[in-house]
C-alpha positions as a LaTeX table, in Angstrom:
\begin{tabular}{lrrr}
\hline
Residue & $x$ (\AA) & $y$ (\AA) & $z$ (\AA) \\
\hline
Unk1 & 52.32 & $-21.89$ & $-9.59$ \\
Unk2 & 51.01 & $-22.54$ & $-6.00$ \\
Unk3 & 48.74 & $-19.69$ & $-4.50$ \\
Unk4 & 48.41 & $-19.04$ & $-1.05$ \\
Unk5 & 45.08 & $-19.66$ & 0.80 \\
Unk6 & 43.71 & $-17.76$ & 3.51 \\
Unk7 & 47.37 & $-16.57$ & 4.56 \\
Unk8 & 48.33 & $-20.25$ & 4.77 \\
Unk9 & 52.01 & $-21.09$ & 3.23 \\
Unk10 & 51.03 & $-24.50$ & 2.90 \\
Unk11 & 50.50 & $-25.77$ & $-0.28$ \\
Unk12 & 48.74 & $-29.10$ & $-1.18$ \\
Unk13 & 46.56 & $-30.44$ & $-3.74$ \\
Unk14 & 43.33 & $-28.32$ & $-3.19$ \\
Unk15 & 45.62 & $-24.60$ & $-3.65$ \\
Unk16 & 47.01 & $-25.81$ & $-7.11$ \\
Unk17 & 44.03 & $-26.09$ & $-8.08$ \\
Unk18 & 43.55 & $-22.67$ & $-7.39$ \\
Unk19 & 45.60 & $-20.21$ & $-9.76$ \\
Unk20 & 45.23 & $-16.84$ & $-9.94$ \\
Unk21 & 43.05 & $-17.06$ & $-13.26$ \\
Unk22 & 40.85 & $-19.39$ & $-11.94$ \\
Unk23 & 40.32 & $-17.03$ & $-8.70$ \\
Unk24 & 39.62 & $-14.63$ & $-10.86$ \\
Unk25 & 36.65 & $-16.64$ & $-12.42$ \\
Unk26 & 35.54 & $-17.88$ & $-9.39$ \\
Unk27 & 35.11 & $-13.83$ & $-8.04$ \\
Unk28 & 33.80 & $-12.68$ & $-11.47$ \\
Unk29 & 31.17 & $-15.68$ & $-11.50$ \\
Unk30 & 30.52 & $-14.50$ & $-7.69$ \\
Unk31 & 30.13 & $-10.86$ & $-8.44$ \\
Unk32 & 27.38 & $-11.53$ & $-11.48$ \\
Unk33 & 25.55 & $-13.76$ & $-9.08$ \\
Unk34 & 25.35 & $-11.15$ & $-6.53$ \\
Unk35 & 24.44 & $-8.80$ & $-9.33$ \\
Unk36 & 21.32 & $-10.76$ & $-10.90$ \\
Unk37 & 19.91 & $-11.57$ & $-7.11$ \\
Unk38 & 20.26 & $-7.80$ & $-6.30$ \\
Unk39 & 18.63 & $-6.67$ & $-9.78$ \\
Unk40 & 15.02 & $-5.20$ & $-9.68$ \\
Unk41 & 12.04 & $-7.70$ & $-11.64$ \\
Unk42 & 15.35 & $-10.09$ & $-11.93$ \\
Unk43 & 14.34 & $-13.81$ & $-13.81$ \\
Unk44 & 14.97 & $-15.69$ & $-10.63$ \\
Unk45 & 14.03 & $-14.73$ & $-6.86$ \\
Unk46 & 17.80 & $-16.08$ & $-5.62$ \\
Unk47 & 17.22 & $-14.76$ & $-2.52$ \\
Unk48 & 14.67 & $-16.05$ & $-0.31$ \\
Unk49 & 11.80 & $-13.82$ & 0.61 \\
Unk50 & 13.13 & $-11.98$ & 4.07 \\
Unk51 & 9.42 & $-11.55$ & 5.22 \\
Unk52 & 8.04 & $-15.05$ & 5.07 \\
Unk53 & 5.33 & $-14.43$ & 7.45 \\
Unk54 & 4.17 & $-12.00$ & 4.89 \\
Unk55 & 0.34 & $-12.40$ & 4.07 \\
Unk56 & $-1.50$ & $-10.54$ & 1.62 \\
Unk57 & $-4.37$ & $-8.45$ & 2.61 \\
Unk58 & $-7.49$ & $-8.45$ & 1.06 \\
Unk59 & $-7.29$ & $-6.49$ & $-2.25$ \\
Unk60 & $-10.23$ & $-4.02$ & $-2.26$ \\
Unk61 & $-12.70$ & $-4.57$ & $-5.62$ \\
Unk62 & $-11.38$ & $-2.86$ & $-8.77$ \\
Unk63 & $-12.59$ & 0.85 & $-8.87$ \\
Unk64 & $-14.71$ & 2.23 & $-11.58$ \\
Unk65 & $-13.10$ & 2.53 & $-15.22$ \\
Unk66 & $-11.83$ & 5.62 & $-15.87$ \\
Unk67 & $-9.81$ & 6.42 & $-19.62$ \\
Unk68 & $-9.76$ & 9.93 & $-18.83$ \\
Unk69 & $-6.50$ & 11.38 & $-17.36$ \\
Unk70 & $-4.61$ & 8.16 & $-17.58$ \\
Unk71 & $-0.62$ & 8.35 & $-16.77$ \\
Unk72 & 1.01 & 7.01 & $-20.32$ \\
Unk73 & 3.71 & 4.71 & $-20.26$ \\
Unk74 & 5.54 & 2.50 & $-22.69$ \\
Unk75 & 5.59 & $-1.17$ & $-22.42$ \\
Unk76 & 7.51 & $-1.65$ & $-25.67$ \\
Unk77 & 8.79 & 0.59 & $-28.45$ \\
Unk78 & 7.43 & $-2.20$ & $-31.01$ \\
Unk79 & 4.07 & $-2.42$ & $-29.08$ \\
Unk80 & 0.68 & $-0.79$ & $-31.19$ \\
Unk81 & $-0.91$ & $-0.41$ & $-27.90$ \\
Unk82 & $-0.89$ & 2.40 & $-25.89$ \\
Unk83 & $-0.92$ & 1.97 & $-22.43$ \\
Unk84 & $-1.72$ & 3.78 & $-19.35$ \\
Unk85 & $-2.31$ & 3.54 & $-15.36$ \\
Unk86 & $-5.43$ & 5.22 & $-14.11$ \\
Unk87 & $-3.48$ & 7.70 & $-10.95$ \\
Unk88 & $-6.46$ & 8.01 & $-8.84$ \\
Unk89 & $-6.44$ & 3.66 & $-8.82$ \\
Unk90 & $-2.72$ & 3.40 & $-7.04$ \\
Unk91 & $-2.73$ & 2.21 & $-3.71$ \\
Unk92 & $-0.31$ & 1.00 & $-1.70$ \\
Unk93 & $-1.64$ & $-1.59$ & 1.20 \\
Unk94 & $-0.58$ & $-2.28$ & 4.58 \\
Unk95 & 0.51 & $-5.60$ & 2.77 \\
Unk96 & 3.40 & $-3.56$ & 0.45 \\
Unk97 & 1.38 & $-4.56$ & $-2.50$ \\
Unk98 & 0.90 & $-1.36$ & $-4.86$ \\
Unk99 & $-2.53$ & $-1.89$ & $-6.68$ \\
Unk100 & $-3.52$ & $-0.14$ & $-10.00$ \\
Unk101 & $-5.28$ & $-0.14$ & $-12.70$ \\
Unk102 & $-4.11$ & $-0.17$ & $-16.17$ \\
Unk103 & $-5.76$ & 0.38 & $-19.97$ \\
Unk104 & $-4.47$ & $-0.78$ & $-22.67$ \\
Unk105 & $-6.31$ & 1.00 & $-26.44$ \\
Unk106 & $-5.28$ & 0.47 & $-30.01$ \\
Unk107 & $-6.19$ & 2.79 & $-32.57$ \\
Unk108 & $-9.91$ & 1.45 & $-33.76$ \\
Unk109 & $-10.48$ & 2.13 & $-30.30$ \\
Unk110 & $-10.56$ & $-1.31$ & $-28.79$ \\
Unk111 & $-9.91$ & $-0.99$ & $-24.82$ \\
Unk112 & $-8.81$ & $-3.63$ & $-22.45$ \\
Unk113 & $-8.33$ & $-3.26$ & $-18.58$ \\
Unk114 & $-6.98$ & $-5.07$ & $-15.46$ \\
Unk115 & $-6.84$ & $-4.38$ & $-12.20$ \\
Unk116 & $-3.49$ & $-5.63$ & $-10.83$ \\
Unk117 & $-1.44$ & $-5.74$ & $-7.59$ \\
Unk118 & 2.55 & $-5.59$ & $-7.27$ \\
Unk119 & 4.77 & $-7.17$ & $-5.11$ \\
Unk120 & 8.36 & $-5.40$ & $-5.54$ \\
Unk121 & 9.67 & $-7.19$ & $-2.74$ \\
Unk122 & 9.07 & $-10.28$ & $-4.26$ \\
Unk123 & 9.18 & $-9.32$ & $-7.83$ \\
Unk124 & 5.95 & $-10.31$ & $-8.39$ \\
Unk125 & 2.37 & $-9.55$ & $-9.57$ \\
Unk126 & $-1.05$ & $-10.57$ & $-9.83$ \\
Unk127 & $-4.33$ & $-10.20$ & $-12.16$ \\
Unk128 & $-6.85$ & $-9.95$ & $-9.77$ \\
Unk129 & $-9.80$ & $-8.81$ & $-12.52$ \\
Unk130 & $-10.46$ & $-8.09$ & $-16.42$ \\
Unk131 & $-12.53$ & $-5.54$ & $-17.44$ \\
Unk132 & $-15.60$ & $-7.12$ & $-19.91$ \\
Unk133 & $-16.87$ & $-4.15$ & $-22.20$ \\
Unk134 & $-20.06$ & $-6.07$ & $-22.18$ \\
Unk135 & $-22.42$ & $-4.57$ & $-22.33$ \\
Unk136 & $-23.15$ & $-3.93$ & $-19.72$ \\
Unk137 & $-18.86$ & $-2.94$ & $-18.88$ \\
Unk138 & $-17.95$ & $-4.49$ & $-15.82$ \\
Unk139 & $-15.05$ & $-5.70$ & $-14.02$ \\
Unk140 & $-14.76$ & $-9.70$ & $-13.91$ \\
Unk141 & $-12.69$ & $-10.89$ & $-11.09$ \\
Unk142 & $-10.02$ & $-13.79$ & $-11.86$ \\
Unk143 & $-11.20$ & $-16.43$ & $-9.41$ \\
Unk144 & $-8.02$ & $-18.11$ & $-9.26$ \\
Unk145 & $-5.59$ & $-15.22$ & $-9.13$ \\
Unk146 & $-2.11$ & $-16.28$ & $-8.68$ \\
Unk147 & 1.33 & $-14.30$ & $-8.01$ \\
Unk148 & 3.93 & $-14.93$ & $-11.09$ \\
Unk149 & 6.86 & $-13.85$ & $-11.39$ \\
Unk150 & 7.92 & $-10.79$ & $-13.28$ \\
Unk151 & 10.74 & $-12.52$ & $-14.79$ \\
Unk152 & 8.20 & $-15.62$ & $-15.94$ \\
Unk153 & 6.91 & $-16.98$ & $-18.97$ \\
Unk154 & 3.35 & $-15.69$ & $-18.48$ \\
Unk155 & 4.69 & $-12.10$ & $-16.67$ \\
Unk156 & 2.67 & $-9.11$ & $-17.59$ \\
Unk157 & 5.26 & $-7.04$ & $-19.48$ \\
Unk158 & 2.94 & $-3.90$ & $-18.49$ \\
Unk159 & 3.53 & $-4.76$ & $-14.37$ \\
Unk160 & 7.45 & $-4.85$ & $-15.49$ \\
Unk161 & 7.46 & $-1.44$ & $-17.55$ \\
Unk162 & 5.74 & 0.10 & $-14.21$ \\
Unk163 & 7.72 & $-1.35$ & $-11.98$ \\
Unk164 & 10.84 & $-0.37$ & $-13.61$ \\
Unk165 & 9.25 & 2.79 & $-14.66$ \\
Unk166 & 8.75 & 4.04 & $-10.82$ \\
Unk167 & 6.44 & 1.51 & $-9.13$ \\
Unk168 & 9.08 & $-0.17$ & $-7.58$ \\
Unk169 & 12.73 & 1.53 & $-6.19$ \\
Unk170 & 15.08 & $-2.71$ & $-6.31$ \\
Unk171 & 12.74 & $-4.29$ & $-3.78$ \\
Unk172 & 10.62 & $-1.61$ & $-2.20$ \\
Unk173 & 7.87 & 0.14 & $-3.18$ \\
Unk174 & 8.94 & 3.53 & $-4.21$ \\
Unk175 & 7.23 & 5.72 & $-1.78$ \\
Unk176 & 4.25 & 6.71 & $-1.90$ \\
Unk177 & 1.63 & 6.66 & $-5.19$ \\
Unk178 & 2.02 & 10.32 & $-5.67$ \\
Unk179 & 5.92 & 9.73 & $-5.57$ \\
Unk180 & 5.70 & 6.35 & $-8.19$ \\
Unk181 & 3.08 & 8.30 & $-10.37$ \\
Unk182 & 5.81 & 11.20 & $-10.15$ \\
Unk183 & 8.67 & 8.69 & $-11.02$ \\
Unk184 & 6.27 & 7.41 & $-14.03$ \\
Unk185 & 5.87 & 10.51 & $-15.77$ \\
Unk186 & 9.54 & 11.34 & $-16.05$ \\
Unk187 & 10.53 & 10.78 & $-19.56$ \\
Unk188 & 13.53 & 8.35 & $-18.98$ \\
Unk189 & 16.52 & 8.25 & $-21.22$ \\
Unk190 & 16.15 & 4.85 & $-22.48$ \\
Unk191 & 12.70 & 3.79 & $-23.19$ \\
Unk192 & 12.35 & 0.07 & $-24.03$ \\
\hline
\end{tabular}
């Protein structure tokens, strides 16, 4: 069976290799592409960055540790951990880069921190410091603080769970902090 092409009535070797079933592949494989470039924290940036003059500006040092009043969130239902961003530490730069500052406690009370920056237009984020306990606690900055990809090997599954959580609305920051802090604390239907 020969298809038409394009409203063309010719038919030669290139339209019988197009039948209806393999059209019908060809849009479905389409449609799924579209689909994974368009998906927030997706695996693979298939989409070129539409700011590429975009430079980050220069992240302001982590602010003081605080565990009090933290903003819980789940990273994983399996996780022993429980995790949550310190509100009065998310900022969103000139750059589009929403910074925070999460904690992460078990139950004998062991705490670990870092101070991290998000890029949902990118679908990206980066450690810029780990808190030490010490003593004396203090905040040790990562000299060589890179931006890696949500979807990556070595992603920080807390940056995903906030950015899907309400950090991030596909590839924009979602308003302001008070408005992605609001988003947060929504209990969602389907925690992972």
């Amino acid at each position: 069976m020969n298809v038409r092409l394009l409203g063309s009535s010719r038919t030669g070797a290139f339209s019988r290799l197009i039948t209806p079933r393999r059209a019908h592949a060809l849009r479905r494989g389409l449609a799924a592409l579209l689909l994974a470039a368009a998906l927030p924290g997706g695996q693979a940036q298939l989409l070129t960055d539409p700011n590429r003059d975009w430079r980050e500006a220069d992240a302001p040092p982590p602010p003081a540790l605080r565990t009090d009043g933290l903003v819980p969130f789940v990273v994983s239902v399996h996780s022993q951990l429980r995790f949550g961003v310190d509100p009065a530490s998310v900022t969103l730069g000139p750059d589009g880069v929403i910074r925070y500052v999460i904690v992460a406690q078990s139950d004998s009370g062991t705490l670990n921190a870092w101070y991290e920056g998000l890029r949902c237009a990118t679908a990206q984020v980066k450690t810029y410091a780990h808190w030490n306990p010490g003593p004396p606690g203090e905040w040790r900055m990562n000299a060589n603080a890179a931006w890696r990809n949500l979807g990556g090997e070595f992603a920080s599954r807390p940056a995903v769970a906030l950015a899907r959580g309400g950090f991030c609305d596909g590839a924009t920051p979602n308003g302001r902090p008070a408005d992605m802090l609001r988003a947060l604390r929504q209990p969602k239907a389907f925690e992972r």
